[in-house]
N, C-alpha and C positions, 0 to 999 in steps of 0.2 A: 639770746643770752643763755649761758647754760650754768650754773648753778651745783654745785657736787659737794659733800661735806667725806672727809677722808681722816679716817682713825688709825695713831700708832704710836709707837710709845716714846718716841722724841720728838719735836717741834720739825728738826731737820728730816726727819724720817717723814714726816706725815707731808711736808710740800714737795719731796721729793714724790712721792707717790703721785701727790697733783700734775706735779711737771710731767710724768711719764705716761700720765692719761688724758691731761690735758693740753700741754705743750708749752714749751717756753713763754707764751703769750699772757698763759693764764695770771690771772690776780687775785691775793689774798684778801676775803673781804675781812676774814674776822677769824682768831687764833683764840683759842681755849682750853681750859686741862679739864680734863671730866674724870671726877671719882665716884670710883665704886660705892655702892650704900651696902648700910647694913654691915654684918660681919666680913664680907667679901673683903673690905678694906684691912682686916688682917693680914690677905693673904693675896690679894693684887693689887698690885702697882696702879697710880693715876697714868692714866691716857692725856694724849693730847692732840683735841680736834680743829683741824684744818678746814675751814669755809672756803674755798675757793670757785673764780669766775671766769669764763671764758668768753670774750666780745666777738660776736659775729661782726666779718666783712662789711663794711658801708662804703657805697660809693657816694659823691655827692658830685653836683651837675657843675661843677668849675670847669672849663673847656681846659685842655691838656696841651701843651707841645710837645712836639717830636721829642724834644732833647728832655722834657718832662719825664715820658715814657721810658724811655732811656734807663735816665738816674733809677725809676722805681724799680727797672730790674735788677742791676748793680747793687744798690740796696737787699736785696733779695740775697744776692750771694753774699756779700760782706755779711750780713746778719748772719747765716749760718757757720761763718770764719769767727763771729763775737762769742766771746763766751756769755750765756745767760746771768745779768744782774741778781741776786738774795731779792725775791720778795719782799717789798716792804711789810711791817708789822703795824696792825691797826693801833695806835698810842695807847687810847682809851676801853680796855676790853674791857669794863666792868661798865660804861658807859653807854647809855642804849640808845637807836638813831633817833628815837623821842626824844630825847632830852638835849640833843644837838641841836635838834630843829624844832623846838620849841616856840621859838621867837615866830617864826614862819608859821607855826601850828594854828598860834592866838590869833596871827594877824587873817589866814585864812577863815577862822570862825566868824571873827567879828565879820566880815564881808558878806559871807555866807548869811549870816544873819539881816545882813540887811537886805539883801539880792532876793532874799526871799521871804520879803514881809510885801504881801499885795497892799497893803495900805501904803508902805513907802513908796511904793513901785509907781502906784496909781493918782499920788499923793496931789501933784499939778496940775488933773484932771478935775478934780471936786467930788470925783465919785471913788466907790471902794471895789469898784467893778473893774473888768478889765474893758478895753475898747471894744466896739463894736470887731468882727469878724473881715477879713477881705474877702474879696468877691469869689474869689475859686475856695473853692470848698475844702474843708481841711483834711487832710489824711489820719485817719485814725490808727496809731501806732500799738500793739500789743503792750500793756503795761512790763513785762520783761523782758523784752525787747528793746529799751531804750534808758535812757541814765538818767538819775534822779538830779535835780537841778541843783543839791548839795555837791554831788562830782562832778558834776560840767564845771561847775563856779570851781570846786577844788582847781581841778585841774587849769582852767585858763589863767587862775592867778599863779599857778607853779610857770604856767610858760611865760606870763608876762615878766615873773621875775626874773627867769633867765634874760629875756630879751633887754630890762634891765639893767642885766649887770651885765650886758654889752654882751651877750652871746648874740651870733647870728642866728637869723630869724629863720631858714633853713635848718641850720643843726637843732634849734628848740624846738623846732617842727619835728624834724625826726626824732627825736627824745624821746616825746608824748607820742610818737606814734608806736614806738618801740615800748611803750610803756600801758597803751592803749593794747596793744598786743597781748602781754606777758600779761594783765591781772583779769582777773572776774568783772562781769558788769556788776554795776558800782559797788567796787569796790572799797575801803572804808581810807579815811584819810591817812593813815597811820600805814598801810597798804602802797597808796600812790608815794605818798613820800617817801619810803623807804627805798620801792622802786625807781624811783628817779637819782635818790642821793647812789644807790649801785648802779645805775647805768651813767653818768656821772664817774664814778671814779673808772668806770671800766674804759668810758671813753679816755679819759687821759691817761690810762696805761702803765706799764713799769717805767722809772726813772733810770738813765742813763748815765751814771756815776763815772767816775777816771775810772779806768781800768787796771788792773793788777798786772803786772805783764807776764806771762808764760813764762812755764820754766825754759829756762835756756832759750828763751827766743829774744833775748836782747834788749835793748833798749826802748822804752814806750814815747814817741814823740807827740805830744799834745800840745794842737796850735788852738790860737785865738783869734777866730776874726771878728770883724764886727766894722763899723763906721766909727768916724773919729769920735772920740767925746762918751764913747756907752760905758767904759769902764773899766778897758780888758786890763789894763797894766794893773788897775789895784785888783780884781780878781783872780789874778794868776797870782799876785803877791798871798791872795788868804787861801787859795789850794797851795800853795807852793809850802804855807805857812802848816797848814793843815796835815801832809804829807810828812812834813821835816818831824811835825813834834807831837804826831798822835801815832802815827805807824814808825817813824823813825828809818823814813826811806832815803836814798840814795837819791839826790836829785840836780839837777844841772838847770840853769838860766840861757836863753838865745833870746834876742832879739833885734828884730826887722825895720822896728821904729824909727828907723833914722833921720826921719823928717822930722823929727819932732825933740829936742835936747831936752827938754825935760821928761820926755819919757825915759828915755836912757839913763837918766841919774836918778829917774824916780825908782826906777828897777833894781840900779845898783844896788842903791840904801838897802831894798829890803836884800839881795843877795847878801850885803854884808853881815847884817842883822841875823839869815840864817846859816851863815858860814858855806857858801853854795858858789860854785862859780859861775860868773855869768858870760858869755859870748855876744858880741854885735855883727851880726851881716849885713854887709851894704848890698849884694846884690842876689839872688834864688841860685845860682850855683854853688855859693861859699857854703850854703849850712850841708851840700853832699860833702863836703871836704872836710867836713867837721865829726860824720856820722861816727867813723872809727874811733877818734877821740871818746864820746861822748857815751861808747859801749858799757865806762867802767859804774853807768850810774844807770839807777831803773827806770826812769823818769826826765825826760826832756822837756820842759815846757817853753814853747815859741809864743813870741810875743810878733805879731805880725802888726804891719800899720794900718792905722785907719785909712779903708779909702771907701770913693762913695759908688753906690750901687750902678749909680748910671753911668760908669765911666768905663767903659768895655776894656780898655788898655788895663789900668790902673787888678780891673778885675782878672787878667789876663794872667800878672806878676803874681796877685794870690793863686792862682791855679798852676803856676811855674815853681812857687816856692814849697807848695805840700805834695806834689807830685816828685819831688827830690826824696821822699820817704817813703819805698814801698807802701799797699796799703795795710797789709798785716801789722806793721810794726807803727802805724800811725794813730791817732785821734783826734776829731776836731770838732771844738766848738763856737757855735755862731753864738756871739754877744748881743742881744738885743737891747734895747732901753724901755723898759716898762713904761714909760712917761709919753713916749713918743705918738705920735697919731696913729692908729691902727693901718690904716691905709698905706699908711711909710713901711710899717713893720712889715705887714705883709709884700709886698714887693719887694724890701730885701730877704724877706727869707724865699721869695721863690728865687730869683735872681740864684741867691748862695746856693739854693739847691738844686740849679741844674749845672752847678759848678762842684760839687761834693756831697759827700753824705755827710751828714752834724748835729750834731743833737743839740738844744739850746739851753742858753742860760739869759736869765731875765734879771736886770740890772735896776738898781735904785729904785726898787718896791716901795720903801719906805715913804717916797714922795707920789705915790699914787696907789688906785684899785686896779690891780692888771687879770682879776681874775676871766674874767670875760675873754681880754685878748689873747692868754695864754692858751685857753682852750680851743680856740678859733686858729690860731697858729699852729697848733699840734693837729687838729683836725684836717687842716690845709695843704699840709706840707707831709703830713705822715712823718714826721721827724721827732723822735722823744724828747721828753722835757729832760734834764735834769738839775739847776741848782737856782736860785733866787738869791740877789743882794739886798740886803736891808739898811747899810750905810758906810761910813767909810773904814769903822773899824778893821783892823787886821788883828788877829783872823776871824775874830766872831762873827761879823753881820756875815755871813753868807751858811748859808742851809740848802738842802736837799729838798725837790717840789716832794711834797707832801701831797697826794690825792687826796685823802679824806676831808682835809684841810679847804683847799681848794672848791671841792663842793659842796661844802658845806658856806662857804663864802657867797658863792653864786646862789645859793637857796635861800640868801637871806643873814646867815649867820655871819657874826664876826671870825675875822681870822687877819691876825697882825704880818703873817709872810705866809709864803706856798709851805 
């Protein structure tokens, strides 16, 4: 993990610098203005300082397929054809990572306190002693050389609360291992947590938003996939909604849906509602017949149908119908169900991703805790997060994953969406 604070005298100035030493990858932990003291303040200008982070590489021991392998290098070049996402900004900058993780703080004390009371410890025995010795003789450790049973216990109940809140038991392990690395022996709790809430947000990375589309490069076509029932048609409805009446964009409706009559009239309504035209394809050659059409608008959003992961054919028509859209002028997002069994999720997002590259959106949050399986998902697939649904409203329930948010959730704290 590397760690850098970058001083200049605009906000955009000072992450641009990050970007240019750090690389597109880097993450904003934390944005500040810092003024001058004293008289100085006559005569200079406040600054404004840029924290930012950079994640080392991690592999993890999931075996690969060829066609695995494949995609990660494709991805490789597409990402350098992307243009790099705005950093997000930490909400709470006068907020400090104490006081987020508070809740987490108390309940590690109290623990702590018990773990290491020998009368509790020894309590079932009758005596205040500790047991008798085993037979092999004990190795005698350099008192600073080893960690004080205050930070062992810190630290096993931060991993246990990952594992928890449904993180895999490999990624908690590398966490604290990464974490075990980067501080001083024993370190103070205030210390461990902090390092764990930034490695944390660094593992889940910048957010993957709709794209703005290049000047003069045409039309941006943004499809949806996902399995029948996750949600795509009303989440295309609240970006669709989103695009019309905050940026005041140019946008066009298609959709694939044809098996299904009520998706098609569900999509109308909201087409008519934003004054936007909508298109139906019945089969992956009609939407290239379309594309010239479709030039006058910035914004193409495809509504594909739901089909199921295991059915190779069925997968075959998604991979016919987004390959009609050069890859520059495309975007795609895989729809998941927050609700679903982790197990399901995962197989479809491998599945989707040795069929494209996608960045995810996680559906009907509101009816569960997906913080666990989002970050397991993202760690798995290497595929960025970016948006969460919270219910059926158009266009509000739906938001942008929030890192800080997110782990600060898996540590314990509340947090109502990503």
């Amino acid at each position: 993990m590397i760690i850098k604070k970058f001083l200049a005298n605009t906000e955009k100035d000072a992450i641009e610098m990050a970007k240019r030493e750090l690389g597109g990858n880097a993450v904003v932990m934390n944005i500040k203005k810092v003024h001058p003291r004293g008289m100085a303040r006559l005569f200079v200008r406040s600054k404004v300082e840029v924290t930012a982070a950079l994640e080392e590489e991690v592999s993890y021991s999931q075996p690969k397929k060829a066609e695995d392998s494949a995609k990660e290098s494709s991805f490789d070049v597409l990402a350098g054809q992307m243009p790099v996402p705005p950093m997000p900004k930490q909400e709470d900058e006068e907020q400090s990572i104490q006081e987020k993780l508070k809740k987490l703080e108390m309940l590690l004390e109290q623990q702590m306190m018990i773990n290491t009371n020998p009368k509790e410890l020894y309590q079932d025995s009758g005596t205040d002693t500790p047991p008798a010795p085993a037979e092999e003789p004990v190795k005698v450790v350099p008192a600073e050389d080893q960690e004080d049973e205050k930070t062992v216990a810190c630290k096993e109940l931060i991993h246990q609360q990952l594992v928890q809140n449904e993180i895999e038991e490999e990624i908690a392990d590398h966490i604290m291992e990464e974490v075990n690395r980067s501080l001083p022996m024993n370190a103070s709790l205030d210390q461990i947590l902090a390092s764990v809430y930034q490695k944390l947000i660094l593992m889940l990375g910048q957010t993957y938003l709709v794209e703005k589309p290049k000047k003069d490069a045409g039309t941006k076509f943004i499809f949806f996939l996902g399995s029948t029932g996750v949600g795509k048609t009303t989440t295309i409805a609240k970006i669709a909604s989103k695009l019309k009446l905050n940026k005041n964009a140019e946008i066009a409706l298609i959709t694939a849906d044809t098996y299904r009559i009520a998706a098609v009239e569900q999509l109308k309504t909201y087409a008519n509602i934003l004054s936007v035209p909508l298109k139906v394809i019945y089969s992956p050659g009609e939407l290239s017949e379309l594309v010239e059409e479709m030039q006058q608008y910035e914004y193409c959003l495809v509504d594909t149908a739901g089909r199921s992961h295991k059915n190779k054919e069925q997968i075959e028509d998604i991979r016919s119908l987004i390959e009609q859209i050069p890859i520059a002028d495309r975007q795609i997002f895989l729809v998941l169900n927050a609700g679903a069994k982790y197990s399901d999720l995962l197989e479809i997002a491998e599945v989707y991703a040795a069929l494209t590259d996608y960045s995810i959106i996680f559906t009907k949050l509101d009816e569960t805790s997906a913080a666990g399986a989002m970050m397991n998902i993202h760690v798995r697939t290497k595929c960025p997060l970016s948006y969460v649904t919270t219910g059926q409203n158009v266009p509000d329930d739906i938001s942008e994953v929030n890192p800080q948010k997110v782990a600060k959730q898996l540590l314990g704290g509340s947090a109502k969406n990503g």
